[in-house]
KELUM-127858 format. One record per residue: residue in one letter; x negated, y, z negated of N, C-alpha, C in turn. Coordinates in pm, whole numbers, plus 50000, padded with zeros to 5 digits. Layout:
BEGIN
AXYZXYZXYZ/...
***
This chain:
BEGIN
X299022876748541298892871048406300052875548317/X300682887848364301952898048272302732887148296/X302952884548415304212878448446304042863748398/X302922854248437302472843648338303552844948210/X302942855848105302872851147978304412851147941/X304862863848014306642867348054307542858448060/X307012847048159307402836348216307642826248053/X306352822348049306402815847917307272822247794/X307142828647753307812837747657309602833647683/X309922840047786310722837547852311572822347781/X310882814747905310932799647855311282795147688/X310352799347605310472797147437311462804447390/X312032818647452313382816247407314892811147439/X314202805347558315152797247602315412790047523/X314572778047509314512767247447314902767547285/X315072781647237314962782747097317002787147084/X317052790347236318582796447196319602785447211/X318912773747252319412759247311320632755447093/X321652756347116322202746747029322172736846997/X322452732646867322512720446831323432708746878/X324742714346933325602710147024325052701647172/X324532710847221323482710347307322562695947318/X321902696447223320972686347153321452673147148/X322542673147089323392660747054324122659047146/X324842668647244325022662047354324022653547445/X322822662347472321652651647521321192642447513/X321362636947365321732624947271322262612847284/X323652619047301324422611647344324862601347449/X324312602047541324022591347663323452582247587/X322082582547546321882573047480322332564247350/X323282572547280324012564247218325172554447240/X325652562647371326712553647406326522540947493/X325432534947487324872523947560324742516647414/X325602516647330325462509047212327092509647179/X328232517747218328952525247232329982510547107/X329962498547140330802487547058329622487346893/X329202483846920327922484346813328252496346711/X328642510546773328942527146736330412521046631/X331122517546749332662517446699332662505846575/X331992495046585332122481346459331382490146301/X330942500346374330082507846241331162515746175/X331702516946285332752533046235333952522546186/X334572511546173335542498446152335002498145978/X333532496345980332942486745857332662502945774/X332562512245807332542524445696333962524845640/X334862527245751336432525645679336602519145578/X336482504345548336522496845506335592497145347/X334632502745362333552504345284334292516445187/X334652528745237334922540145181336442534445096/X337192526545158338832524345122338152513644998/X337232507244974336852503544873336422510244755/X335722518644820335102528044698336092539744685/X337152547844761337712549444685339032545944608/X338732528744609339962520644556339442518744404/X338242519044333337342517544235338202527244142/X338042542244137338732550444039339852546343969/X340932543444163342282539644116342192528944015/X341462514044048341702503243928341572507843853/X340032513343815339062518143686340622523843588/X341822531743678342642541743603343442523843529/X343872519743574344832508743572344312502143445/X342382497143496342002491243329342352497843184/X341972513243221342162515943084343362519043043/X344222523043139346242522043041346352509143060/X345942496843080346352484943031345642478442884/X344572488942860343892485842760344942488642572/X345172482442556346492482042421345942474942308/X345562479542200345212469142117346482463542030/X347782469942049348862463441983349392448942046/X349012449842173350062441042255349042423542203/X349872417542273349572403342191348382395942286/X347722385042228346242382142283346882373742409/X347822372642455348022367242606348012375142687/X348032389042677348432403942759347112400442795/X346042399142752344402404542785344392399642880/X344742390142959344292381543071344522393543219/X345142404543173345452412043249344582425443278/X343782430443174342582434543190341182429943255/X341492415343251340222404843262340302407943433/X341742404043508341842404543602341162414743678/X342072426043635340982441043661339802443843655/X339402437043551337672438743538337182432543686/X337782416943719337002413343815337522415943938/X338592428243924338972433444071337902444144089/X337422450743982336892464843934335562461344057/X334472447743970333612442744034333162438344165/X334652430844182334672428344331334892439344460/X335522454344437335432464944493334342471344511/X333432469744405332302477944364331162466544486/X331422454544490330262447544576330812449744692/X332182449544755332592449644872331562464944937/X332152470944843331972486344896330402486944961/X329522478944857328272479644921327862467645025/X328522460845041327882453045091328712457545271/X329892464545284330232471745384329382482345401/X328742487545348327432498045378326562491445433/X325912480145402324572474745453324972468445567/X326402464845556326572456245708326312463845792/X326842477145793326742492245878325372490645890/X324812492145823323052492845811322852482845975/X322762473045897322502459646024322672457546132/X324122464846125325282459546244324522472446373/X324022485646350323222493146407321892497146386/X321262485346305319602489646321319072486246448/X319802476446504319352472446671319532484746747/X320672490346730321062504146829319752516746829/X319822515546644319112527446635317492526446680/X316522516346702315612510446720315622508146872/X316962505346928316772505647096316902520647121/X317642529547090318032546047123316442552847104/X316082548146941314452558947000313702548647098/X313812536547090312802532347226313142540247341/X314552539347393314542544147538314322556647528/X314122568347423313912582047459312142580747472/X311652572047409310232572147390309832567647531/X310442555547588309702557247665310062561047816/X311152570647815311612581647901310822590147878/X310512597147771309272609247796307962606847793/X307802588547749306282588347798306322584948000/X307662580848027307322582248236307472597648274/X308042606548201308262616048284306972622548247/X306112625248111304872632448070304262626048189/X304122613348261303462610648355303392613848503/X304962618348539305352615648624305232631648659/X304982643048530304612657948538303362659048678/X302932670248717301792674848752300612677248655/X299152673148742298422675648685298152690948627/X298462702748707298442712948623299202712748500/X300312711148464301092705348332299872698548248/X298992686648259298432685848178297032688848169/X296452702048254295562701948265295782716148144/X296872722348120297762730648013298062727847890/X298102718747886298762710047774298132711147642/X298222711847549297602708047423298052696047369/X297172683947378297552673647374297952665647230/X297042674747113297362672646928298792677946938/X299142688546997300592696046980301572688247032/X301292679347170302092674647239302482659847132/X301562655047090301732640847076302282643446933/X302292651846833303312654146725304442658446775/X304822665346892305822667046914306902652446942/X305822646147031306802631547038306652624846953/X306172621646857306032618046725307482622746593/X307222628046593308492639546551309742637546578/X309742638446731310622633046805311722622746797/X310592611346774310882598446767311792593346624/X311012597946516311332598146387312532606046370/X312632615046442313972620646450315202615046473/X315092605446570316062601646626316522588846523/X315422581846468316342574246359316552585546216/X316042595746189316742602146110318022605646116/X318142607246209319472622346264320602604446268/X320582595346314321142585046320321482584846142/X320622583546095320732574645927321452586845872/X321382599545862321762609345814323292610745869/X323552611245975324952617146045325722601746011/X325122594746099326052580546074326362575745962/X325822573745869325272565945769325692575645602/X325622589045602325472595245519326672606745534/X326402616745623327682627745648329102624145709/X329392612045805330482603645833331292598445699/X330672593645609331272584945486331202595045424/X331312601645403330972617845309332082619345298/X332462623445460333422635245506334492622145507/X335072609345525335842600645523336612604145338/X335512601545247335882598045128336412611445062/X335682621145124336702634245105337742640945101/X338422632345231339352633745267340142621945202/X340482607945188340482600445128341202604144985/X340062608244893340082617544785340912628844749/X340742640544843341482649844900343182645044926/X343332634244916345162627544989345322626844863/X344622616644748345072609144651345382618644552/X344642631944528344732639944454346372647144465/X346622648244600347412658044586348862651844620/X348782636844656350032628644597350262626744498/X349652618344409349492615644254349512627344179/X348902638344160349062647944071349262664544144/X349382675044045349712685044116348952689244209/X349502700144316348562704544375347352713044385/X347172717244239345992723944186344422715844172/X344682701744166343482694544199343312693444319/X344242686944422343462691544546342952706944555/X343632717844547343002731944544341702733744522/X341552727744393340012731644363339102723944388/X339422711944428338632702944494338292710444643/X339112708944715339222715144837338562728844860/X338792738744720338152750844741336462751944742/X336162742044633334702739544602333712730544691/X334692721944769333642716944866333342727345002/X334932739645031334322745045131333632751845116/X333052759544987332032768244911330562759144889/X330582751744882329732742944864329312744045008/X329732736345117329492733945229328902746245309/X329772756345276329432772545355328142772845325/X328352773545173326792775245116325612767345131/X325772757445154324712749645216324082748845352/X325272747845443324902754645554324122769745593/X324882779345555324112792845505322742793445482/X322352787545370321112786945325320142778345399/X320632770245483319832757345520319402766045725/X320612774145735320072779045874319102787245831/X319122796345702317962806045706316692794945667/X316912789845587315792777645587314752772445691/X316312770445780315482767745943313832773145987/X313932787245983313122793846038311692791445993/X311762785245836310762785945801310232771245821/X310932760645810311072746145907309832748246051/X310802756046127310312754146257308812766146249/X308032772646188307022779646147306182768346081/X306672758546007305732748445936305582737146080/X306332732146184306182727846233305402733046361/X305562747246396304372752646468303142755046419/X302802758146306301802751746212300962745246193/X302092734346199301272721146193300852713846335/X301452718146403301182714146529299692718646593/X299312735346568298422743046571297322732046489/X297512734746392296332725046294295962712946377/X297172707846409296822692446443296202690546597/X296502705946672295422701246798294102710946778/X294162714846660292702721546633291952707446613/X292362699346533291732687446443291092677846589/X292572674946677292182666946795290962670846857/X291192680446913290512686447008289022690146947/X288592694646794287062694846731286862681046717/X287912667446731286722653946710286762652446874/X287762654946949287152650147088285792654447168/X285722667547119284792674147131283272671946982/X283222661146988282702658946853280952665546908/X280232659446960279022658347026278942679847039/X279812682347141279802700647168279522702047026/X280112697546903280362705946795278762703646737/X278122695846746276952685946697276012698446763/X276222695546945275142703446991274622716646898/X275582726946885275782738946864275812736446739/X275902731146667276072728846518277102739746419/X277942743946460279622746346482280402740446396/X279942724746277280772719646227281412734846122/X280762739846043281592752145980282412760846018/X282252762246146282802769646233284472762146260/X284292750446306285302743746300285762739846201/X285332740346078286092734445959286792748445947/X286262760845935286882776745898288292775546003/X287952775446153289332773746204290192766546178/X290412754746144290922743146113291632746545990/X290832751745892291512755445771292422772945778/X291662779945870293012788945891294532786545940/X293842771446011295832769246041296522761545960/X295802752045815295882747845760296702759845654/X296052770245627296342778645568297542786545588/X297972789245703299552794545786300222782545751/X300132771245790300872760845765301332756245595/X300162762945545300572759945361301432771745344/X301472787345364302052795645347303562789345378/X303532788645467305152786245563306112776845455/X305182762245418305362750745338306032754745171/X305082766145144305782770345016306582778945014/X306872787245139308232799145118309332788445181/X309022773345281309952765645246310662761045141/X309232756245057309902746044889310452758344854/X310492775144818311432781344697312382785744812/X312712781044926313842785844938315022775244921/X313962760244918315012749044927315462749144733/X314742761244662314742756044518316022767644503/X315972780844559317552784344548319152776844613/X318362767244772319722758044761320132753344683/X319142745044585319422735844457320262742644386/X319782757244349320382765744215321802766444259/X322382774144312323372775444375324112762744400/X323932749744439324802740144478324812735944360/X323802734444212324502730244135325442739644018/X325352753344086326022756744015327332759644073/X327802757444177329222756644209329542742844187/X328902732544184329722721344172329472716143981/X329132727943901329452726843796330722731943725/X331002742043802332142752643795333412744743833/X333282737843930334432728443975334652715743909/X333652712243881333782701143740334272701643617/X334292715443566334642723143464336022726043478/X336632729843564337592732243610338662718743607/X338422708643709338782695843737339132688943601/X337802688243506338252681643430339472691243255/X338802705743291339502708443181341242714643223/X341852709843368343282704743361343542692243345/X342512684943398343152668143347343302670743209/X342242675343144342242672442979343362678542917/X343582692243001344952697342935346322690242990/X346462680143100347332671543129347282665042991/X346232652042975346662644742872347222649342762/X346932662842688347792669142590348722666642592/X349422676842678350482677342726351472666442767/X350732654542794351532643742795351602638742937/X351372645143043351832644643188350782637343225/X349832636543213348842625443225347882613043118/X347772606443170347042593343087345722594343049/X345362585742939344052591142967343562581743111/X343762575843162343402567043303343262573543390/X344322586043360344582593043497343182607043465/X342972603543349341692615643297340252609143389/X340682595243329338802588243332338892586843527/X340482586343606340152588343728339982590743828/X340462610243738339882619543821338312623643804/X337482618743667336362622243669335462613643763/X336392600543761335272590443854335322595144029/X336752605144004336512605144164335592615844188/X335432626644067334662639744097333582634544103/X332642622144036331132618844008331002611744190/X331822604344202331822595544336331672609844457/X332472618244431332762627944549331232639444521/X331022642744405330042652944427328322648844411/X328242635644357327032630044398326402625144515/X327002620344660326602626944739327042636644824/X327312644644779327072662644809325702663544738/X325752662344628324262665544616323482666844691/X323252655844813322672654044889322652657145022/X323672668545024324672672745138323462684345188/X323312693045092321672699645144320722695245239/X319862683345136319172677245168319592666745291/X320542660445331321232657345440321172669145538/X321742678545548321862685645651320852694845710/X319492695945583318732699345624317762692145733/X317982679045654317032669845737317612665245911/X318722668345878319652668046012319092680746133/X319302690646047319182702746143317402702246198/X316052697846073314602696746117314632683946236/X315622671546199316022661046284316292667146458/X317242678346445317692684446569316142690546647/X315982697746530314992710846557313492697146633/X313512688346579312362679746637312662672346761/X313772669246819314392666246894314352670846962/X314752688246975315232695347132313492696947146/X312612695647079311512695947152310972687547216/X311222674147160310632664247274311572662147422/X313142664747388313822669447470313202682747580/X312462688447546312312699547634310652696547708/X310232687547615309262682247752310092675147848/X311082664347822312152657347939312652667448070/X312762678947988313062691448064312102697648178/X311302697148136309692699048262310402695348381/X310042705148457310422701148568309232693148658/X309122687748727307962679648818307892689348911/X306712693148904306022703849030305902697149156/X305582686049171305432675449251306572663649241/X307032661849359308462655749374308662642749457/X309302634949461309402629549596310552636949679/X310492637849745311562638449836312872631549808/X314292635449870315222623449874314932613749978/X314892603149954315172588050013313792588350074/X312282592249992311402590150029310882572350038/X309872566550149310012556050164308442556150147/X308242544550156306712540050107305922541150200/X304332545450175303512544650272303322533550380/X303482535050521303052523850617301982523650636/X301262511950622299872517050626299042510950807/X299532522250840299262519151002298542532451091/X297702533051154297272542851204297792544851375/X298252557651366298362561451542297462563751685/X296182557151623295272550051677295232541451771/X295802542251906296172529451945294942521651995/X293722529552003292132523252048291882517651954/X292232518751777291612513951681292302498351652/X291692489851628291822470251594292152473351443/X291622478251324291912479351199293042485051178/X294152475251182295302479751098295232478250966/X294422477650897294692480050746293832492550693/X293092500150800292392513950747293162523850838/X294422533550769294262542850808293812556250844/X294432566150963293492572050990293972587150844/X293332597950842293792607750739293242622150787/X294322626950811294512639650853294512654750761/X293762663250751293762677350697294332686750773/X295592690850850295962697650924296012714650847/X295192725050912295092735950876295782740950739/X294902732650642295302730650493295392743450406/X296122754350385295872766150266296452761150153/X295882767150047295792761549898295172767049811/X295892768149668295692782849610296552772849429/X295382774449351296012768249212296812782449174/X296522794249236296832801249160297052816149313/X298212820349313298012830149421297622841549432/X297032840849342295262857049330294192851449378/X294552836149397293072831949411293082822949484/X293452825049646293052812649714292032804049750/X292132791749740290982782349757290222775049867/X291482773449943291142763550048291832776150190/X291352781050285292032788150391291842779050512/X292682774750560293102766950709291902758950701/X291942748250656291212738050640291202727050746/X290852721950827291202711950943290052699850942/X290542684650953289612677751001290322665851007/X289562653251047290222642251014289192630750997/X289962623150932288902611150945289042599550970/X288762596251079289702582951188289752571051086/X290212560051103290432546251078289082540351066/X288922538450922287342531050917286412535450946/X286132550250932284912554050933284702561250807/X283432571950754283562579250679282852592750741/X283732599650633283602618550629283072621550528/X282072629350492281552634450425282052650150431/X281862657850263282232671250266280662676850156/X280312682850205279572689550135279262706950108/X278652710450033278662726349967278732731349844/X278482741849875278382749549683279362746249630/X278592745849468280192743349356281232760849378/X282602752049401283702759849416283402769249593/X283342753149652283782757449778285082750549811/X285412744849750286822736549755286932720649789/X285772716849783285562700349792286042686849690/X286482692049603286992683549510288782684549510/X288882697649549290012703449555290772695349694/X290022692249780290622679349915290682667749851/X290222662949721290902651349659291972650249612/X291852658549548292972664149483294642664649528/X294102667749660295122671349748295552656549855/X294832650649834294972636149923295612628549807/X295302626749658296102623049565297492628449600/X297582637049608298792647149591298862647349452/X298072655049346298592659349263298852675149251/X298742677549361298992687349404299722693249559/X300632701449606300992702149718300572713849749/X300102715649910299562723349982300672734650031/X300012745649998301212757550044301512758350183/X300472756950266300912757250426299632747150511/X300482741050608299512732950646300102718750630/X299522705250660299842694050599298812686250600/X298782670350470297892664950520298572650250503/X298072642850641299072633250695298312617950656/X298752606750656298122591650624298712586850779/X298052581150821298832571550918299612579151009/X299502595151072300562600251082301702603450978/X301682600950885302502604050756302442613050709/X303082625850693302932637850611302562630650460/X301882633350435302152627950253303552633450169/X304142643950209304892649850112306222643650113/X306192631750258307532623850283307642615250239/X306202604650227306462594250128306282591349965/X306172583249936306362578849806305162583749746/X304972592149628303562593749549302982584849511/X303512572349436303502559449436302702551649564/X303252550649654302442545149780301442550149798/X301102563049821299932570849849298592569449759/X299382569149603298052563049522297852551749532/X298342543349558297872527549595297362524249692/X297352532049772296852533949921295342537549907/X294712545049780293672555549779292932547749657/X291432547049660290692543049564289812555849548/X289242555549426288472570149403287292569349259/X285952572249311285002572349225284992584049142/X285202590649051284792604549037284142610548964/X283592624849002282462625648948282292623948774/X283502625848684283722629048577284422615348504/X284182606048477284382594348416285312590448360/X286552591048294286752588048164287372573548137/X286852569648043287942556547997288342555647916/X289112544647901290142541047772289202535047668/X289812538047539289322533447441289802518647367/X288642506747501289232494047501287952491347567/X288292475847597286572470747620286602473447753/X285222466947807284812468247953285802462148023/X286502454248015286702442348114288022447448164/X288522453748013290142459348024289792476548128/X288592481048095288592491548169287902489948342/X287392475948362287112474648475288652467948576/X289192460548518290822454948542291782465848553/X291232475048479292652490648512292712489548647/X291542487648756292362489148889292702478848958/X293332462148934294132454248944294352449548844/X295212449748761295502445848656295722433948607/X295932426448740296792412448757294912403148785/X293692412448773292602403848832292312391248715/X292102381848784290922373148736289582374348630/X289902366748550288152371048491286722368748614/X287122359548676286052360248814286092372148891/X286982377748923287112389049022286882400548939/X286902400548831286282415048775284912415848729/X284092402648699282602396748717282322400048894/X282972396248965282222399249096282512418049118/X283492422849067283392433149065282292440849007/X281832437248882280832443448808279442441848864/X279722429248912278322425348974277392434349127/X278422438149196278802444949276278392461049264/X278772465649167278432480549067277272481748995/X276622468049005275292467748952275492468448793/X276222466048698276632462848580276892457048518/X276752442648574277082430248492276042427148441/X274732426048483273692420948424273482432148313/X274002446248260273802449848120275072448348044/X276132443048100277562442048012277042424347956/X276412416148061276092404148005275192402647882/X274192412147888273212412047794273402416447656/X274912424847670275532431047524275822417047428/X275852417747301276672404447207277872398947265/X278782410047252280122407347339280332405947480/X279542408547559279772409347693280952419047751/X281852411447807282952418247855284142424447775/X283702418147639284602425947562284662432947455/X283102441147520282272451347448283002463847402/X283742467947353284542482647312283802491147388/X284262502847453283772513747461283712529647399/X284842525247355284882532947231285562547847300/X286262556947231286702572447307286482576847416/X287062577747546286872584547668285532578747674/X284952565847607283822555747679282422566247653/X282592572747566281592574747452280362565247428/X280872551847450279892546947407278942542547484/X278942543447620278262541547762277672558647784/X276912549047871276062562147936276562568648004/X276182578948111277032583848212276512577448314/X275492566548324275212560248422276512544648446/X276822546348305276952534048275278322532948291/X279332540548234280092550048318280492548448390/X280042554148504280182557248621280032542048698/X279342534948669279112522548741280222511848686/X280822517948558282252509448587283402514748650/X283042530748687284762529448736284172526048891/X282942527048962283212517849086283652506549088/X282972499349024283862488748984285362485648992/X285722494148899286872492148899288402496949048/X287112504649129287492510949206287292494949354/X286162494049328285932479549417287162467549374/X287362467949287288382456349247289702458449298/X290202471249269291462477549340291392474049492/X290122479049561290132471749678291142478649866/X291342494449823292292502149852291162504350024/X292612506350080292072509650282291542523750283/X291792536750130291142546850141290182547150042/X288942557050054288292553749972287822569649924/X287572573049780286822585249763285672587149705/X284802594749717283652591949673282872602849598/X283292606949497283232619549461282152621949337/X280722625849425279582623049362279942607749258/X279942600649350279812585249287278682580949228/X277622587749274276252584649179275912595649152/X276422604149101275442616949030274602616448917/X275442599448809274782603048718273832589948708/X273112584748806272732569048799271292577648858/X270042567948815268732570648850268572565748948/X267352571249055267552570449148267162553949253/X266372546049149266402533549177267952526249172/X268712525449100270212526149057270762531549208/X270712543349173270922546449314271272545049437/X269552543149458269552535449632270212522249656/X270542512449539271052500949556272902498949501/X273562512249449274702512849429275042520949560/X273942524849624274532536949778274772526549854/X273812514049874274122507649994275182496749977/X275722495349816276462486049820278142492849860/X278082509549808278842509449834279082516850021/X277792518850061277812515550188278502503850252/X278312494250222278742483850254280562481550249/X280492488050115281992483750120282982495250142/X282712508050219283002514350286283022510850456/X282132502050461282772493650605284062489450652/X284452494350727285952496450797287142497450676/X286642509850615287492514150516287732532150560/X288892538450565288852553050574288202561250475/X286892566050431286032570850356285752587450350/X286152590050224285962604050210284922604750091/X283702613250089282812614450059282252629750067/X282192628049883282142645549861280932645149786/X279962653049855278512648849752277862665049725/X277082665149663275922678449619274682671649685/X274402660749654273372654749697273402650549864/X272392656849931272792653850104272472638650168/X270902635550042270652622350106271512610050082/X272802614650002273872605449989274632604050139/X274692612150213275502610550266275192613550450/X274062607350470273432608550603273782599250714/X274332590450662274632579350728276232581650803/X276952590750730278372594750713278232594450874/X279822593050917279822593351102280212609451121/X280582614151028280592628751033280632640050905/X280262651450924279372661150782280232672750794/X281142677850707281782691250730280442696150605/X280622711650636279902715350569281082729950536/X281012729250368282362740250310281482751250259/X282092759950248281792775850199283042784150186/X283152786550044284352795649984285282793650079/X285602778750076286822777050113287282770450258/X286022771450353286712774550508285202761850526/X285262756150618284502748150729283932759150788/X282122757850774281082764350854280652757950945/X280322743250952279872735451022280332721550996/X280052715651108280462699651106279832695451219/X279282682151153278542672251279277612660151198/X277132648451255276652640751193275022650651097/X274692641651060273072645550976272242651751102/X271872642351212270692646651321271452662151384/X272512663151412273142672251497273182687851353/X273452684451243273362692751172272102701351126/X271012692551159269652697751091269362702951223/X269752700551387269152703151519269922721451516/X270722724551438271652734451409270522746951342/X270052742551242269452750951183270522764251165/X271172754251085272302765350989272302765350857/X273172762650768273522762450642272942750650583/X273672737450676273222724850616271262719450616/X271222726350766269192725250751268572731950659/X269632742450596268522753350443268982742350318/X270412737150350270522727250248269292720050208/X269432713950296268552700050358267322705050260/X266892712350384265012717050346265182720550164/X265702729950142265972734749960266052720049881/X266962709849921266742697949820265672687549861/X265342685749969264132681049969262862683649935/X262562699049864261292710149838261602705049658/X262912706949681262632702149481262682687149452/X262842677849548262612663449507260982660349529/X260392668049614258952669649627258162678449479/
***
């Protein structure tokens, strides 16, 4: 567990020592799949900025042409200016919005493809990964994420690019046209400015990424007390859960307000250096015009360039802050991308054949499935499964039965492959599983299980999850089949009855009799059966056992029950205990044993009596 938490620990400062460099390089792939789109933006800012800062220069021109001595034909020459003044002033913006336009497609395709790159790979993880997971934490993280990525776009592109253009721009004109003491203090005050903003905005950081662990905390407290709504009901816990809920509410408000006063000394500070430089700026122009060496034009346009140049700086804070929370939200959904897959394919893995090495067996479409001396261990203090062996030919079925946490669910598990076996193999068709495609193997495999869940969508959509492409007829004969159509018919809506949260709104009989269903519709050569009726009465029952008796006919059938009279018919009975095979043999040969499975036997038949 030391080494566990080590491990993790570990990990978070990895991820925390990761640069921003870093980040934006990762980024970057995906931007450059827009890469002409990038460059027509970076064309139309030029253009935009050489306008705006062409505005001052006229603005200077109107007013030394402004003369009230000269004669009333001169005016036509101010007039001009005025509507050059105007026409700069619309260019300038309307080269901004083109920018806008010309990459809202980019920026709108760039977070799609990160979105839904980390919604295949969150999938494409192991189930231990999300059996870990905090799923309120996870889904603000990609949330966050997402929003990030058109931030950090609108901010860098859009805002700190034209910044840093007109600065420089600015920065030329100053120090051709007049002495070199205006560039100086121009130049001196933005890198003071800038230091200082930066400065303040990394210590800032810390308290950023504390509001966002925070809030994250809060937000899978919140998830996780309504998913659990009913637990909270049982126990009557709602106070209980409101008190937790509001302690992280409470860390998260702390964090929030030593944010706002630290962002209220950036303020202080940035406006007071760029008052000092204003002060400065304008009281040599003013002592130019005295003096004679300058106009007043050349007064009114150095002030227009200081208002143009330090209004957004203003925002240069607030820009770079939102840039750096932009980053900071980023390398996290980035670092789920980072997960590594516990479970892999192979290189140049190929798809399941679905053929058995059977050469006595006629059913080529049921293969046979092999447990070759299986060890297996979620955890290596605690092994689960020790040399496990069996098989279960082409079209017949196997039954596994035994105490909870003898490892019987854990052979599903493992035939999914969402998990891989430490030593040992288990084969399809002769197929190691670990050679072919994970992909093939689940399509290959249909599975009842004991624990339900569905989507929060109607019946029809949750009976169709396992062909997606079905028919409204074929998912009616499916239901019909599961013994469930005649109460999905009798609802107002019928088939397109909501079920409401992880199917909340069904029974667990009810439940359960759609994902056979949905499991019958899929229609797969393997089959699992994992307490398939545990939660159906026992009239229900006897007539969902034999149907799916039936359609376990020349299908490869694995069948994991608590209940024995489920599974008597099976062509063969392992019987598990902490881990290992005690016995195996049909029902008659097992009870003629008078072992484990005949105390079974006798014990559940004494309490159904």
């Amino acid at each position: 567990m030391n080494t566990l938490i080590a491990s993790k620990k570990s990990a978070g400062h990895v991820a925390n020592e990761r640069s921003d460099w870093d980040t934006l390089s990762r980024l970057m792939p995906f931007v450059w799949r827009y890469k002409w789109r990038a460059l027509s933006v970076l064309a139309l800012l030029v253009m935009a900025k050489i306008a705006t800062v062409s505005v001052p220069l006229l603005l200077k021109q109107l007013v030394d042409s402004l003369n009230p001595t000269l004669t009333q034909a001169v005016i036509v020459v101010p007039v001009a200016l005025l509507l050059g003044y105007g026409v700069l002033r619309v260019f300038s913006s309307w080269f901004t919005e083109a920018c806008e336009a010309v990459f809202s497609k980019a920026t709108e395709g760039i977070s799609r493809s990160i979105s839904l790159e980390v919604f295949r790979h969150l999938h494409g993880l192991s189930l231990r990964f999300h059996l870990e997971r905090q799923t309120g934490g996870m889904t603000r993280d990609i949330e966050r994420g997402t929003s990030a990525v058109r931030a950090l776009i609108s901010f860098a592109l859009f805002r700190i690019v034209p910044t840093l253009m007109e600065m420089a721009f600015v920065l030329a004109l100053l120090a051709m046209k007049f002495d070199q003491w205006f560039a100086w203090i121009t130049l001196a005050a933005l890198t003071l400015y800038i230091a200082f903003t930066i400065g303040i905005t990394q210590w800032r950081t810390q308290f950023r990424k504390k509001m966002n662990e925070m809030d994250g905390a809060a937000h899978s407290r919140a998830i996780d007390s309504l998913l659990n709504y009913e637990t909270v009901k049982y126990f009557n816990n709602e106070d209980f859960e409101a008190k937790r809920y509001d302690e992280n509410l409470a860390r998260f408000h702390k964090a929030s307000a030593m944010s706002q006063r630290s962002l209220s000394y950036l303020n202080g500070g940035q406006q007071l250096i760029i008052a000092v430089a204003l002060v400065a700026m304008l009281w040599r122009a003013t002592q130019g015009v005295v003096d004679g060496r300058l106009t007043l034009g050349d007064l009114v346009m150095i002030n227009a360039f200081m208002i143009q140049l330090y209004i957004p700086l203003n925002f240069l804070g607030t820009m770079y802050r939102e840039i750096k929370q932009s980053l900071t939200d980023l390398d996290k959904m980035f670092t789920l991308l980072e997960k590594e897959r516990e479970i892999a394919d192979v290189a140049g893995a190929q798809d399941l054949q679905l053929w058995h090495t059977n050469a006595a067996s006629t059913d080529a479409d049921s293969p046979d499935v092999s447990f070759n001396n299986v060890h297996f261990a979620y955890d290596p203090t605690r092994p689960i499964l020790h040399g496990v062996s069996f098989q279960i030919p082409a079209g017949k079925t196997v039954a596994v039965v035994g105490p909870s946490g003898a490892g019987k669910s854990t052979l599903a598990r493992l035939l999914y492959r969402f998990y891989d076996v430490q030593q040992g193999s288990i084969t399809i068709a002769g197929q190691d599983i670990k050679t072919v495609t994970q992909s093939s193997v689940r399509q290959a495999i249909g599975i009842v299980p004991q624990d339900t869940v569905l989507f929060n969508d109607t019946v029809a959509y949750n009976i169709a999850y396992g062909k997606t492409s079905a028919s409204q007829d074929e998912i009616i004969e499916a239901a019909k089949s599961a013994r469930i159509h005649d109460f999905i018919a009798a609802t107002p809506k019928g088939y397109e009855t909501a079920v409401g949260e992880r199917g909340l709104k069904l029974s667990g009989g009810e439940k359960q009799r759609v994902a056979i269903a949905r499991t019958l519709l899929k229609n797969p050569p393997i089959l699992i059966f994992d307490e398939a009726t545990s939660a159906l009465d026992s009239a229900n029952e006897r007539a969902i056992q034999a149907e799916l008796h039936n359609v376990a006919q020349n299908k490869t059938t694995l069948v994991i029950a608590h209940r024995l009279s489920t599974v008597v018919e099976a062509h063969e009975i392992i019987v598990m205990d902490a881990g290992k095979i005690v016995e195996r043999g049909n029902h008659a040969e097992l009870l003629a044993k008078q072992g484990v499975y005949a105390n079974m036997w006798a014990l559940q038949q004494n309490s159904a009596d």
